[in-house]
C-alpha positions in Angstrom: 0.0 0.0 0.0 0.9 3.2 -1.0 3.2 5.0 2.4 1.3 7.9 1.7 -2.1 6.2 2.3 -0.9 4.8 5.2 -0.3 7.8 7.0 -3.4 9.3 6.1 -5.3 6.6 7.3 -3.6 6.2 10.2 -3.5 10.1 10.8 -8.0 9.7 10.5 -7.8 6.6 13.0 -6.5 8.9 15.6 -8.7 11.6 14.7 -11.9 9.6 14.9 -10.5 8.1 18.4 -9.7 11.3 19.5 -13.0 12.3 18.3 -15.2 9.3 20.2 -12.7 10.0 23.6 -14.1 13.4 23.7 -17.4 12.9 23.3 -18.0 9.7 25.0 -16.0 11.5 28.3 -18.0 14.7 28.0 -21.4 13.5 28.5 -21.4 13.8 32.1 -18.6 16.9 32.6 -19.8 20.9 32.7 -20.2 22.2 28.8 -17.4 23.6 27.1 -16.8 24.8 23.7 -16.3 22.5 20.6 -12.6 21.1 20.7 -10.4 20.2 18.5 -9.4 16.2 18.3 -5.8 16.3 19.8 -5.0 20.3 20.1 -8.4 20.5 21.9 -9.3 23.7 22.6 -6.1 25.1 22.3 -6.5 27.9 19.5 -9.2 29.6 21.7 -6.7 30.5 24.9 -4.3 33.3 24.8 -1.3 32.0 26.0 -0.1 35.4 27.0 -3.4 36.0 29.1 -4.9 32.6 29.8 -7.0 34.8 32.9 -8.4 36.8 30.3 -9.5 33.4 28.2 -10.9 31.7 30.9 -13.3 34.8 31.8 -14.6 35.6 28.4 -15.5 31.6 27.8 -17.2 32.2 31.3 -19.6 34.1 29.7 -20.5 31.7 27.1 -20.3 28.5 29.2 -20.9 29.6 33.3 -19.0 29.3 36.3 -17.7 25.6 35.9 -16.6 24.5 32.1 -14.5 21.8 30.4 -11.9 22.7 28.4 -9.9 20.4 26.3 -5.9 21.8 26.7 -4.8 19.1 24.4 -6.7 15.8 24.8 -7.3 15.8 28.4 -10.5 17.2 29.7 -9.4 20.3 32.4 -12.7 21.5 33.8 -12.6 25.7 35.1 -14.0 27.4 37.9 -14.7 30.3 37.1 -15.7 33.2 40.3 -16.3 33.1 44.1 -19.1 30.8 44.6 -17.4 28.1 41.9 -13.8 28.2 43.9 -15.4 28.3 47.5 -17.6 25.3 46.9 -14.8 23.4 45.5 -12.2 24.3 47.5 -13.4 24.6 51.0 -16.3 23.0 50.8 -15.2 20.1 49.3 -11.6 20.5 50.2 -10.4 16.7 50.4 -12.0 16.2 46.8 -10.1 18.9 45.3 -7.3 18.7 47.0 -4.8 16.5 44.4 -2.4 18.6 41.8 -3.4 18.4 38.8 -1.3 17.5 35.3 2.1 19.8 35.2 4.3 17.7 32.8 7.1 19.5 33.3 7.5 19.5 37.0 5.9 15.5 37.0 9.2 15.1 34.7 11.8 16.8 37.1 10.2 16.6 40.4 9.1 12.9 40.0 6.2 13.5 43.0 8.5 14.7 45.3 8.5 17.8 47.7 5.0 19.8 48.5 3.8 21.6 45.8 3.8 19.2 43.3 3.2 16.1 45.1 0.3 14.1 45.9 -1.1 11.3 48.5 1.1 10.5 51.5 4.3 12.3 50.6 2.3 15.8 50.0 0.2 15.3 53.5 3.1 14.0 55.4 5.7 16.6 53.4 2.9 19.4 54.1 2.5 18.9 57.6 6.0 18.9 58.2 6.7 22.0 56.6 4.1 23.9 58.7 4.9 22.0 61.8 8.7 23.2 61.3 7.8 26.8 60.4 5.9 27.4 63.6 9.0 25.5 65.0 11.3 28.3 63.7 9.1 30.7 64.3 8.9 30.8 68.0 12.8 29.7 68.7 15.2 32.3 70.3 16.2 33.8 67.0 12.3 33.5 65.5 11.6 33.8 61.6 10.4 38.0 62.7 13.3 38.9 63.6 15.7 37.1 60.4 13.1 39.4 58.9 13.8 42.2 60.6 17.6 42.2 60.0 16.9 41.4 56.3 15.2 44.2 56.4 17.8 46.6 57.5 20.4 45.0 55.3 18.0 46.0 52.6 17.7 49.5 53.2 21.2 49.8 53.6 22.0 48.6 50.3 18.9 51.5 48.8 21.2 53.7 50.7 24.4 52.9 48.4 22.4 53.7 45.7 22.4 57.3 46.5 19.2 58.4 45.2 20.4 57.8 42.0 18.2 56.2 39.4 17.9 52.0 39.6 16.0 49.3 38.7 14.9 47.3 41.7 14.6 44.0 40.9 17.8 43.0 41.7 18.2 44.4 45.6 14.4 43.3 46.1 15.3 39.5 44.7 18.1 39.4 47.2 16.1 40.2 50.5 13.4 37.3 50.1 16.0 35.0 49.1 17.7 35.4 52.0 15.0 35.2 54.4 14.7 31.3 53.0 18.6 31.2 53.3 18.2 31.8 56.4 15.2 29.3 57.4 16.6 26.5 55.6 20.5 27.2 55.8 20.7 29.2 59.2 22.7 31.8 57.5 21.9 34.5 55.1 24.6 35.7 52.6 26.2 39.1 51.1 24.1 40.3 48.6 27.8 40.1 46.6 28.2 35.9 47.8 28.7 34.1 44.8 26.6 31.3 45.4 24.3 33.1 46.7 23.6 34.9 43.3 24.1 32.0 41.3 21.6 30.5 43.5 19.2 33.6 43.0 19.1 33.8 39.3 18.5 29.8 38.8 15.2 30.5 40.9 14.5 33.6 39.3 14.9 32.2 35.5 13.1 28.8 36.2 10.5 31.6 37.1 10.5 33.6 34.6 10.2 29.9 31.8 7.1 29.0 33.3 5.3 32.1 33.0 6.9 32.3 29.3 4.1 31.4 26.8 6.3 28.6 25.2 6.0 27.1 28.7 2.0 27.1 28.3 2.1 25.7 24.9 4.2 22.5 26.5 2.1 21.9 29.4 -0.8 21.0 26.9 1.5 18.9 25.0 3.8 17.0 27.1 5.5 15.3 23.8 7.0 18.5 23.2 9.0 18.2 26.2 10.5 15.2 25.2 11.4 16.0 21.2 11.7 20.2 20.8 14.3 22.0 22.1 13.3 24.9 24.0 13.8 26.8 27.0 12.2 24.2 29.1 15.2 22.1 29.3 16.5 25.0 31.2 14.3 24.3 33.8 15.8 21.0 34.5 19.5 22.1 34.8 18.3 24.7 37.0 17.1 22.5 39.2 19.9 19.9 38.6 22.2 22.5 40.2 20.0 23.3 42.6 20.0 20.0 43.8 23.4 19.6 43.6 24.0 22.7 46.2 21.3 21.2 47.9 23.3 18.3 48.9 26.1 19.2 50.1 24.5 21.8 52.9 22.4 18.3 53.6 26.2 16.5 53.8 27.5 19.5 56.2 24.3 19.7 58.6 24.4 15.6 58.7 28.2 15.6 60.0 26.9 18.5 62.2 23.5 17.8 63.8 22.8 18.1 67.4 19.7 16.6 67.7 18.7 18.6 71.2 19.4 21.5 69.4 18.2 22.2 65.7 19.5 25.2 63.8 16.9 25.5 60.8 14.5 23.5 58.3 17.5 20.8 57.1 18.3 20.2 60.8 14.8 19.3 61.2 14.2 17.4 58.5 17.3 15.2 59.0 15.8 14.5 62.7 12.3 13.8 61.3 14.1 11.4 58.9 15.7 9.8 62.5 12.3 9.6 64.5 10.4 8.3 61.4 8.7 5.1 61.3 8.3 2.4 59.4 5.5 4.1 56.9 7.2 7.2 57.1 10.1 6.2 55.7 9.2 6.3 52.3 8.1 10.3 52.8 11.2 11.5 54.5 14.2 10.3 51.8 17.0 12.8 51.2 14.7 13.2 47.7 12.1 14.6 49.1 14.2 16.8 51.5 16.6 18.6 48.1 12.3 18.3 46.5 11.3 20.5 49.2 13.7 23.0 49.6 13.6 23.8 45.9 9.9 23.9 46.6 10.7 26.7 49.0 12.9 28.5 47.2 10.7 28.6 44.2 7.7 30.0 46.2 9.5 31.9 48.5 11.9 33.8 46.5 10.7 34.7 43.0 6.9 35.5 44.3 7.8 37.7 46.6 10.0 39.9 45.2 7.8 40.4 42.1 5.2 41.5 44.4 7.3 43.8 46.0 8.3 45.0 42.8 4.9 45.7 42.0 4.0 47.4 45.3 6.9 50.0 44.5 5.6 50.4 41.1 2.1 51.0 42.1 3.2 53.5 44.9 4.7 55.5 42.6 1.8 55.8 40.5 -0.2 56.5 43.5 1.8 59.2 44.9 -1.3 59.7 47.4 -1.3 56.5 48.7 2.2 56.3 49.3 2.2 59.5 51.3 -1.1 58.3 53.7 1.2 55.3 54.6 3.8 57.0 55.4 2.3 59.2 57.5 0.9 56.3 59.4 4.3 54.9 59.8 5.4 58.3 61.0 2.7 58.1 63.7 3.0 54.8 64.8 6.4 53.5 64.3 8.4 57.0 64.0 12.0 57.0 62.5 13.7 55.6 65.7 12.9 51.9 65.6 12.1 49.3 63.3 8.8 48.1 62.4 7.3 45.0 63.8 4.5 42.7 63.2 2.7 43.8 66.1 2.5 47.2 64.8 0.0 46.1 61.5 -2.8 45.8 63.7 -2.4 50.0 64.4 -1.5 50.6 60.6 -5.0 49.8 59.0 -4.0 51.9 55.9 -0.5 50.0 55.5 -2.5 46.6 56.0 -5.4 47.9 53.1 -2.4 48.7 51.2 -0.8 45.8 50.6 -4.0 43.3 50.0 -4.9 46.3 47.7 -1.7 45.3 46.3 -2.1 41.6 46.1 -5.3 41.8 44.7 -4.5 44.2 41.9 -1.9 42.3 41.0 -3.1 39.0 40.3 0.2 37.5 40.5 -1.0 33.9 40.1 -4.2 34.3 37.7 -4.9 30.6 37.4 -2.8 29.4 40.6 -1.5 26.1 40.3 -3.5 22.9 38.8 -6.0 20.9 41.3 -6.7 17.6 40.7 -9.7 15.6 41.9 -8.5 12.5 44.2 -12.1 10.6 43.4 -15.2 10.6 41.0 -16.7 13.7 42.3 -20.8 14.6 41.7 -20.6 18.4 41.4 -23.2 20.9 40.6 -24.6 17.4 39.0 -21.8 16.9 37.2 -19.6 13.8 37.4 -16.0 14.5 37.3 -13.8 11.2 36.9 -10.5 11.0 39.6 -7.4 12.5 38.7 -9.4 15.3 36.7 -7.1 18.4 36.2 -9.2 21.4 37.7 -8.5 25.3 37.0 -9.3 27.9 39.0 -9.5 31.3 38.1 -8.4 33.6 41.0 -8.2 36.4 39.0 -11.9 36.0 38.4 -12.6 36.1 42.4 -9.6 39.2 43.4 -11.3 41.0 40.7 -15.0 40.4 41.6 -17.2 43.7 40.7 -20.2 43.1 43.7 -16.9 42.5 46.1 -14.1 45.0 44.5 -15.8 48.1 43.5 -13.9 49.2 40.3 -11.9 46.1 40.3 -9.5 47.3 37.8 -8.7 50.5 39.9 -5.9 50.5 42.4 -7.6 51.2 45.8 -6.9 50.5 49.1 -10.3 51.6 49.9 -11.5 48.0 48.6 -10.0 47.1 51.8 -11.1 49.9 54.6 -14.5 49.9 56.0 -16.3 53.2 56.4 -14.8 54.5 59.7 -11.0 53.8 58.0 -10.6 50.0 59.9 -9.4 47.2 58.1 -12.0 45.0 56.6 -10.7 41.6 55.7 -12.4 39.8 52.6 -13.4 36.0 52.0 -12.4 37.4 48.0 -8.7 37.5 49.2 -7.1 34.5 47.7 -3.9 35.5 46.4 -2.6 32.4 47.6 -5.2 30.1 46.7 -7.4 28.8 49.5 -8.6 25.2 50.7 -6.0 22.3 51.4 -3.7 23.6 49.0 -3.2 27.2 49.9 0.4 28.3 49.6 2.3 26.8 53.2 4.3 29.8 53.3 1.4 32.5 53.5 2.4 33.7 56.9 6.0 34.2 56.3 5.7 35.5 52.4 2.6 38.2 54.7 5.4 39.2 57.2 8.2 40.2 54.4 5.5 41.9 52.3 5.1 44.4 55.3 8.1 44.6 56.6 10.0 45.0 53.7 7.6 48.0 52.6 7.1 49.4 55.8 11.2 49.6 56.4 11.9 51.1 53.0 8.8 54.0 53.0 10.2 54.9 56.9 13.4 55.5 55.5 13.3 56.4 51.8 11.1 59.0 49.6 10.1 57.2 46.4 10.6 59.3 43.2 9.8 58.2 40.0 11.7 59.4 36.3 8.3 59.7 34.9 4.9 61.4 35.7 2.7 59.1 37.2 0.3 58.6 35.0 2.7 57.7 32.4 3.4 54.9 34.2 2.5 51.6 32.6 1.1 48.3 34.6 0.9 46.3 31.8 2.6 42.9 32.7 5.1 41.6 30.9 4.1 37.7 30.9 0.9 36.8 32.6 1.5 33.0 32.7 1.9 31.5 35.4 3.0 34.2 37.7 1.9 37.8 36.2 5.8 39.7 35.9 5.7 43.7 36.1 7.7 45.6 33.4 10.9 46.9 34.3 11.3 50.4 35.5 13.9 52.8 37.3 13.3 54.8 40.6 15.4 56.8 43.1 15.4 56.2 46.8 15.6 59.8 48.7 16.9 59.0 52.4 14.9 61.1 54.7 
């Protein structure tokens, strides 16, 4: 037969399999648009602003929907009620992690954020159980904070008022805060390792919110046969590892078990005390797994959002002067901020949710995942169903967020000026599989901004309202554009 028959017979077998897949399996899941047989529903997302995608199909389709990214079903929830009732009301169900080919390839269902069954529960628990840990020892996680924060503004300071871009100084203070949990140590913002360390974080980043890295996760095979700057990803974390291991070699030849220094020290005594089941959770796999977990969620998100927060200040002039007249009342010029101060600063605290939720740094957070055959809203979604869900849709909720695409702090204030918390808030997720490192990334983000506006006038090069918010990549995290400021010591 002739080859070229073949193929295209063997090209329509696949497309009529692909066909009778997709219809057979949607039956029972939410509507969706018509897909494609193998690309899916591919050609109707914007890579570049997948948010934006999701909302407009929204429209079209309601709250929950099936999309086909490839030739999986991935159902959305789309808004408030959608998110809530899967996420907290049916936490358990939603609580697996959904299909992320890359990190299944590297990662291999290690660590905590990518991980599933025992070794995320165990792995999860043990992270929280150690932060608390290291956050009420004699030298708590508050005050590695604290002195972070000092060695940040004295690095502004060097800068002598003179035009910069932030990103790198505001990279370096995050980092080290998670240097300093897992390592005991924090570095020289000059260390060479330490910047090494920094950009692989930063760039692995910076690849997964790249739309290339979009266009992979819906076609794994891509992985495997293009080249590409996913391939990246896994020397980054190759090295990353690498480091990894020999601070695990040095803290092993120099544990005292009645006295732990930081999260490896921990581990390596949980490792000790484990038992029999546990043993399989607490390998020296799952410890390098986990630290890179932290470093990737630690590091990169919290710098951008600090980057953000400058960059929205100095559009909003007016903002940026009522919080630092609050800091002027409350703290004064003599003494550093603390956390116990936020409950006095209800403009400060407004501030920065106002920032968080403006930002949308994680529109589509990471993947969920159902762990059974879940009935919801009378729909019947098979186990190990990839789920979506749109946070930007419930941080920019109109009946919630008033002008949600307006920068307000007000969004946050109630009508006698007190801070009015939200159930909308979800910058990092909600449910079972809310970010483990809320608290601490909460604490940097005001004491980091509160240290800088008590000691430095912001000035930007161009009028505010030539300033541009536009993000750069709004992947998977949402990246502000670049910019230059000056730092004016008071």
């Amino acid at each position: 037969m002739d080859p070229v028959v073949v193929l295209v017979l063997s090209l329509s077998c696949l497309l009529l399999i692909s066909l009778w897949r997709q219809s057979s399996g949607r039956k029972k899941l939410p509507p969706g648009p018509t897909s494609l047989p193998i690309i899916g529903n591919f050609l109707q997302i914007d890579v570049k602003n997948i948010s934006q995608s999701l909302t407009k199909l929204s429209k079209s389709y309601g709250p929950v929907f099936t999309l086909y990214l490839g030739s999986q079903p991935t159902v959305v929830l789309h808004g408030y009620e959608a998110v809530k009732e899967a996420l907290i009301d049916h936490g358990d169900e939603f609580s697996g992690r959904g299909h992320f080919p890359l990190a299944e390839r590297i990662i291999k269902g290690r660590g905590i954020v990518f991980s599933n069954g025992s070794i995320w529960k165990e792995t999860r628990r043990f992270t929280l159980m150690t932060l608390r840990n290291l956050g009420m020892g004699k030298r708590n996680i508050e005050d590695r904070v604290q002195e972070e924060a000092q060695c940040l503004v004295e690095e502004l300071r060097k800068t002598n008022g003179s035009p910069c871009d932030p990103t790198f100084i505001l990279g370096c203070a995050p980092c080290n805060v998670i240097c300093s949990i897992i390592f005991q140590n924090r570095f020289d913002y000059n260390d060479k390792d330490f910047l090494t360390l920094m950009e692989k974080v930063n760039e692995n980043v910076r690849i997964l919110s790249s739309p290339w890295l979009q266009v992979c996760g819906n076609f794994p095979l891509l992985l495997d046969y293009c080249p590409g700057s996913h391939h990246k990803v896994a020397k980054n974390v190759d090295y990353l590892k690498s480091y990894l291991q020999e601070k695990i070699k040095d803290h092993q030849e120099s544990l005292d078990v009645s006295n732990p220094r930081d999260f490896i020290d921990y581990y390596l005594i949980k490792q000790k005390q484990a038992n029999h089941n546990q043993q399989l959770e607490f390998t020296p796999e799952n410890l390098a797994a986990t630290v890179n977990d932290l470093f990737g969620a630690g590091t990169e998100t919290t710098s951008t959002t600090l980057r953000y927060a400058l960059l929205l200040l100095l559009k909003n002039p007016h903002v940026t002067a009522k919080v630092q007249e609050e800091i002027d009342h409350v703290v004064g010029r003599h003494r550093s901020p603390c956390m116990q101060d936020r409950s006095h600063m209800p403009y400060t605290d407004a501030m920065i949710h106002e920032v968080q939720r403006f930002i949308d740094l994680l529109p589509t957070s990471l993947p969920h995942a159902v762990t059974c055959d879940m009935k919801f809203r009378n729909y019947l979604i098979p186990k190990g169903t990839t789920v979506i869900t749109s946070l930007s849709s419930v941080l920019h909720d109109s009946k919630e967020f008033p002008n949600p695409e307006m920068f307000d702090p007000g969004h946050f204030l109630d009508e006698n000026g007190n801070f009015k918390k939200s159930d909308y808030f979800m910058p990092f997720s909600t449910g079972k599989r809310i970010c483990a490192g809320e608290g601490l990334a909460r604490m940097e983000l005001f004491l980091f901004l509160t240290t800088i506006l008590q000691n430095f006038k912001l000035k930007s090069l161009i009028h505010p309202k030539n300033i541009d918010m536009t993000p750069v990549a709004n992947g998977f995290v949402s990246i502000p554009p670049p910019y230059q400021l000056c730092f004016i010591p008071f």
